[in-house]
C-alpha positions as CSV (number, residue, x, y, z in Angstrom):
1,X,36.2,63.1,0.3
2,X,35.4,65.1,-2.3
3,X,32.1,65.5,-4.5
4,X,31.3,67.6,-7.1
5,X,28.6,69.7,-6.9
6,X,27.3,69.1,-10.3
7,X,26.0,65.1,-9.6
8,X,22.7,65.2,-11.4
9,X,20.9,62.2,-9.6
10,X,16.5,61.2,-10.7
11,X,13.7,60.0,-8.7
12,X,14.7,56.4,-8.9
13,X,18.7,57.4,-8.0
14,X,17.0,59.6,-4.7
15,X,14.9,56.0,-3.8
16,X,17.7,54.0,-4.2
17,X,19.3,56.2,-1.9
18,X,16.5,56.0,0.5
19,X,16.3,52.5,0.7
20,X,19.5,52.0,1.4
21,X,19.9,54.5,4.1
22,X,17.1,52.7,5.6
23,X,18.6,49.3,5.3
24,X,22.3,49.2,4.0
25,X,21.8,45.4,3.8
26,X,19.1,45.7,1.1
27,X,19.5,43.3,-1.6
28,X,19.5,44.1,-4.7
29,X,16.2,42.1,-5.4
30,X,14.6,43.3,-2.5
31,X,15.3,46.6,-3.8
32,X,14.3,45.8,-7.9
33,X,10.8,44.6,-6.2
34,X,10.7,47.6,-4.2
35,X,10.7,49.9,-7.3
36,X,9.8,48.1,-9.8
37,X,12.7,47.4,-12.1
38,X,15.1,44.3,-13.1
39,X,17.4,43.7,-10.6
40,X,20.4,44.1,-13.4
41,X,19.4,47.8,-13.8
42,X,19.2,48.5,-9.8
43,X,22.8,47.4,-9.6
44,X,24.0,49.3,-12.2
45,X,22.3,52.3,-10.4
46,X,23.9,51.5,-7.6
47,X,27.4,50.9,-9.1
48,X,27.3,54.4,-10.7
49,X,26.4,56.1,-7.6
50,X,29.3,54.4,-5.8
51,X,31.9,55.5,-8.5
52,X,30.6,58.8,-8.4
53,X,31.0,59.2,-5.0
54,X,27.6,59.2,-3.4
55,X,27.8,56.2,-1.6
56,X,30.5,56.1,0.3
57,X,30.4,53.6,2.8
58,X,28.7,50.8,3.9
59,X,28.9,50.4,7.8
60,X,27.2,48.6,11.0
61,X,25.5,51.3,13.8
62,X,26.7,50.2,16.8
63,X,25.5,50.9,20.6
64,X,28.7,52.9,22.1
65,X,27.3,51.3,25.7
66,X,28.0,47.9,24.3
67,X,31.2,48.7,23.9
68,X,32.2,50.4,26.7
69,X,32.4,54.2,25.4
70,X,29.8,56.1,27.4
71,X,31.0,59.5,27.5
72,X,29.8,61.7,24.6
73,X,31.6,64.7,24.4
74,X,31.6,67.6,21.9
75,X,34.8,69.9,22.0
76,X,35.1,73.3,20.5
77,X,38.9,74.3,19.7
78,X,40.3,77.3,18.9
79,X,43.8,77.2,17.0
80,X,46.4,79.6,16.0
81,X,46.6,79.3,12.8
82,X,44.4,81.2,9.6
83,X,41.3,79.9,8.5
84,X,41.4,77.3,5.6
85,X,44.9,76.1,7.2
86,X,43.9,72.2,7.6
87,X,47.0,71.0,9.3
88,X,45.2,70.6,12.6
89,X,42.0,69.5,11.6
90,X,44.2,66.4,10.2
91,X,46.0,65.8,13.5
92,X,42.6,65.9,15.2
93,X,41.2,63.7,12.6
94,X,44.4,60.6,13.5
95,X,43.2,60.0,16.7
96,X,41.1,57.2,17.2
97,X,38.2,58.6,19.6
98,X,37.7,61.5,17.5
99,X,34.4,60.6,15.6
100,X,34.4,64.1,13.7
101,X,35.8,67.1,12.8
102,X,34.6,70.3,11.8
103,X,35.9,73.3,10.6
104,X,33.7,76.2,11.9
105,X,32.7,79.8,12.1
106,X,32.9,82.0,15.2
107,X,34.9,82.5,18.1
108,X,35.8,79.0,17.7
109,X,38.0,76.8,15.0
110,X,37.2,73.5,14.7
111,X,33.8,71.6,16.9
112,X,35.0,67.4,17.5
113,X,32.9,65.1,18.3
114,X,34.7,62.3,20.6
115,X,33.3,58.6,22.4
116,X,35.3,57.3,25.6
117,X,34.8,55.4,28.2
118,X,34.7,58.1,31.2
119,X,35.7,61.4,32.0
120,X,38.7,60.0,33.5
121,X,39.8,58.5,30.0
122,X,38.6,61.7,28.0
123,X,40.9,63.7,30.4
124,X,43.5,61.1,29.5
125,X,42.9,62.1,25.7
126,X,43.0,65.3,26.4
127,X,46.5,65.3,28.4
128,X,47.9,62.5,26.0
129,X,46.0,63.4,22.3
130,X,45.4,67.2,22.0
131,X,48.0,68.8,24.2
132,X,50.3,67.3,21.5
133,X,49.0,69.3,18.6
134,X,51.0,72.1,18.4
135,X,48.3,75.1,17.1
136,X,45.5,74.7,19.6
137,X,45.0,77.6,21.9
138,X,41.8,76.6,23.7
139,X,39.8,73.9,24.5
140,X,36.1,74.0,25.8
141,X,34.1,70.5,26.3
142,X,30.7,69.9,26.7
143,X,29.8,66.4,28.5
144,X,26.5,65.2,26.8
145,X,24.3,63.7,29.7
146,X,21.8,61.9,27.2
147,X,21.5,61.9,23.8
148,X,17.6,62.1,23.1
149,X,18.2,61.8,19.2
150,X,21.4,60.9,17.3
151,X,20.9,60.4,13.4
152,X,23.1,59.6,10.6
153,X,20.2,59.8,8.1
154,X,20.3,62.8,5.7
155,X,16.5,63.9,4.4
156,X,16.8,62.6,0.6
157,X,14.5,64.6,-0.9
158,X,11.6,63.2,-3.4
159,X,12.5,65.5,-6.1
């Protein structure tokens, strides 16, 4: 995903944005009310800031409990490759647990975030997933125990 840096977006863009972060099932009268305008000109807001790329996605949060995948685990990789070499990052990025990947600075290469059920299965990913990838060196997890806070939200600033 790719966005230009140059995405000039107003107050009432940055509100839109806000409302929907808070509620991605908004309506779109809901919304007009909310700031004021016809609900025809809210759309269109929102139509522009999906073809340029700021809205991305629509999705559900789910409980990981509910669904059986308990085990948070965050697991920093080091690879033997040069920086900027994304080959790895995109194996990492194919396997279905991993919920992210990062690229990072420091000792380490890449920091993934990954959901399983138990440490049983997340040694299972690890024998099965990521002793497959050719580049990795080293592999250090940390178990998460609890989570106290866990946000997707980004601070949209007022502007």
């Amino acid at each position: 995903m790719i966005i230009e840096n140059n995405i000039s977006l107003d107050k009432i863009d940055l509100s839109i944005l806000r409302l929907m972060q808070e509620n991605s099932r908004i309506s779109n009268v809901h919304m007009a009310k909310e700031l004021e305008m016809a609900p025809s000109a809210v759309l269109e807001r929102v139509k522009k800031l999906e073809q340029k790329n700021v809205i991305t996605q629509y999705t559900a949060r789910i409980n990981p409990v509910a669904v059986d995948l308990k085990l948070l685990a965050f697991i920093s990789m080091k690879a033997s490759h040069s920086l900027g070499c994304t080959d790895t990052a995109n194996e990492l990025a194919k396997i279905e647990e991993v919920q992210e990947v990062h690229i990072i600075a420091g000792d380490d290469c890449y920091l993934v975030k990954v959901r399983t059920t138990d440490s049983a299965s997340l040694m299972a990913l690890m024998r099965n997933s990521f002793s497959k990838i050719p580049n990795i060196l080293s592999i250090r997890t940390t178990i998460v125990l609890e989570t106290v806070k866990e946000a997707q939200q980004l601070v949209i600033p007022d502007k």
